[in-house]
SEMAR-874570 format. One line per 8 residues: number of its first residue (from 1); their letters; for each residue y negated, z negated, x negated of N, C-alpha, C. Coordinates in nm, 3 decimals. Layout:
! residues N
NUM	A	Y:Z:X:Y:Z:X:Y:Z:X ~ ...
This chain:
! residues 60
1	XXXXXXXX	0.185:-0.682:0.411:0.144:-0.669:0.548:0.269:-0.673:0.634 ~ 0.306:-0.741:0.757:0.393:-0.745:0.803:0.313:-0.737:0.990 ~ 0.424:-0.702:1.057:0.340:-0.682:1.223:0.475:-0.655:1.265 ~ 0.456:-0.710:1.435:0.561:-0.748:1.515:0.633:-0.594:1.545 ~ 0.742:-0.541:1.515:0.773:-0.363:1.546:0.705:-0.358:1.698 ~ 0.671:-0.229:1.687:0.576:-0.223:1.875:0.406:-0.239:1.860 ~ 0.370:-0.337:1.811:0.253:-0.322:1.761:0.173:-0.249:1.680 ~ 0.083:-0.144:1.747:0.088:-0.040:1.632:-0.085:0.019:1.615
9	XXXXXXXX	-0.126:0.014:1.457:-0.229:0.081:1.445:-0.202:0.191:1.345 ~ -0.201:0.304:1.416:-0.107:0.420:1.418:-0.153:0.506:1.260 ~ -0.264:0.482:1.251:-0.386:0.526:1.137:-0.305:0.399:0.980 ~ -0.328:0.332:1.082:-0.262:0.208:0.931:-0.135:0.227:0.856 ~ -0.075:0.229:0.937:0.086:0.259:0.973:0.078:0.404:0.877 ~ 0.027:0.494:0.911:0.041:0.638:0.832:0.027:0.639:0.698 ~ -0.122:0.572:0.647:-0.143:0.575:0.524:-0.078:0.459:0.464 ~ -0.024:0.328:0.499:0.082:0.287:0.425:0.226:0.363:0.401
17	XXXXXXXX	0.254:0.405:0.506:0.391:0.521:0.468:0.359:0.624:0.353 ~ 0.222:0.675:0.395:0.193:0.763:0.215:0.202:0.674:0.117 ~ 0.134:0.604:0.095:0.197:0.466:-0.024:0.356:0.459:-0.043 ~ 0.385:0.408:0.046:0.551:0.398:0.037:0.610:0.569:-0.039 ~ 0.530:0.629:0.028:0.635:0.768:-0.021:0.582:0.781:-0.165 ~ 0.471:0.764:-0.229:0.428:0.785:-0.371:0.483:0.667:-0.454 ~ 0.598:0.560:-0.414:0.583:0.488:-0.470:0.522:0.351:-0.530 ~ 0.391:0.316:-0.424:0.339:0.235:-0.403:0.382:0.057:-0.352
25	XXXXXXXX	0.409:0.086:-0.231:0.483:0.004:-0.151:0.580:-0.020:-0.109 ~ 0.681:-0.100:-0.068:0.810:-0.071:-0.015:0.806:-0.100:0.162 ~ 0.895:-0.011:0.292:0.866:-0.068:0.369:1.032:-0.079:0.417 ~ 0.986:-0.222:0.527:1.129:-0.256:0.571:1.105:-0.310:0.713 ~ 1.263:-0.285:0.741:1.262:-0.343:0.908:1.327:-0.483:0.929 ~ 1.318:-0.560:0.966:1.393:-0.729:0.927:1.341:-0.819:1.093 ~ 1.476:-0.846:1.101:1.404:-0.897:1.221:1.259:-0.916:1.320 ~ 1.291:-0.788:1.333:1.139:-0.771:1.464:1.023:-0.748:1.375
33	XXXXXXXX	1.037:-0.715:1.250:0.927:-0.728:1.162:0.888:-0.566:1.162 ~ 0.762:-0.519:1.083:0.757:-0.398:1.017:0.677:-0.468:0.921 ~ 0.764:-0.430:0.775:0.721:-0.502:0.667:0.636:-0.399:0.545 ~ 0.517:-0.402:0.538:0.512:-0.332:0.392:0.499:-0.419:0.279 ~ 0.530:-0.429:0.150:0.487:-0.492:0.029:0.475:-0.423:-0.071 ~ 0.373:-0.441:-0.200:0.370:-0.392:-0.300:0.504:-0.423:-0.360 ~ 0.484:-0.329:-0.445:0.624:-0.328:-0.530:0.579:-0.429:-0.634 ~ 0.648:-0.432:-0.714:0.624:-0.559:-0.850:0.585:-0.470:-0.932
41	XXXXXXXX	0.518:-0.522:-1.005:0.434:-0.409:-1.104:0.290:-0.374:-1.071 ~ 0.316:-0.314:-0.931:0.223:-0.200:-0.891:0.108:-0.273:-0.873 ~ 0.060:-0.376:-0.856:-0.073:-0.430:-0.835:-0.146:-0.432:-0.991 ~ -0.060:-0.473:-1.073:-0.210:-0.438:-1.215:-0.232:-0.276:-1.250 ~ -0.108:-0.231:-1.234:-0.128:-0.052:-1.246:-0.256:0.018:-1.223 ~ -0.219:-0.048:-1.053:-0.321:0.000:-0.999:-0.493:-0.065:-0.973 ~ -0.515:-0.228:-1.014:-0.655:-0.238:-1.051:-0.661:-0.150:-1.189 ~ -0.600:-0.152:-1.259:-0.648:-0.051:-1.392:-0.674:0.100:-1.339
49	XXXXXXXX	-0.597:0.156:-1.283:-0.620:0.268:-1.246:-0.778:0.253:-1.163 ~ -0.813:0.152:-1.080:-0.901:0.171:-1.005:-1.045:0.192:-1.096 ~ -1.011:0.099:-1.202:-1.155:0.048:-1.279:-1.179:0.154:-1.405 ~ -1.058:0.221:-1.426:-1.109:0.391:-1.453:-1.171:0.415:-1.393 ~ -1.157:0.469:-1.268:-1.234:0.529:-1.157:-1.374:0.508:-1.183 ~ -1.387:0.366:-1.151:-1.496:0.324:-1.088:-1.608:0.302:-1.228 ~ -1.527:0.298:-1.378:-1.588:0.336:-1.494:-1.663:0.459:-1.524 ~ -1.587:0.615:-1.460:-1.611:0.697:-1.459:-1.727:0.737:-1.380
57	XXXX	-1.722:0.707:-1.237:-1.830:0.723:-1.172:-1.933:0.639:-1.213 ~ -1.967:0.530:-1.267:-2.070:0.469:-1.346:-2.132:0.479:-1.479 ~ -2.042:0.627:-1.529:-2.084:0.673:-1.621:-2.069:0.594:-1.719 ~ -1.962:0.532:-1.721:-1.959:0.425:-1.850:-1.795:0.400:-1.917
């Protein structure tokens, strides 16, 4: 996710910074940017982690 610095959905912005702080995402400032990205790795981690979840609540 990237957005012009100044532009702000303040709610969005928050819970990506919790990401960033657990390790999730990385965020950066780069010319006029506000940048978040997954880290490398973290996207199969976390569909696996999800489809626990969503195993569990389906009782299966």
């Amino acid at each position: 996710l990237a957005r012009r610095v100044g532009c702000t959905n303040r709610k969005g912005v928050t819970y990506l910074r919790v990401l960033a702080g657990i390790g999730v995402v990385e965020e950066e400032l780069a010319a006029g940017l506000h940048i978040f990205k997954l880290k490398n790795g973290r996207l199969t981690e976390l569909i696996k982690e999800t489809m626990k979840l969503l195993e569990g609540e389906s009782g299966g």
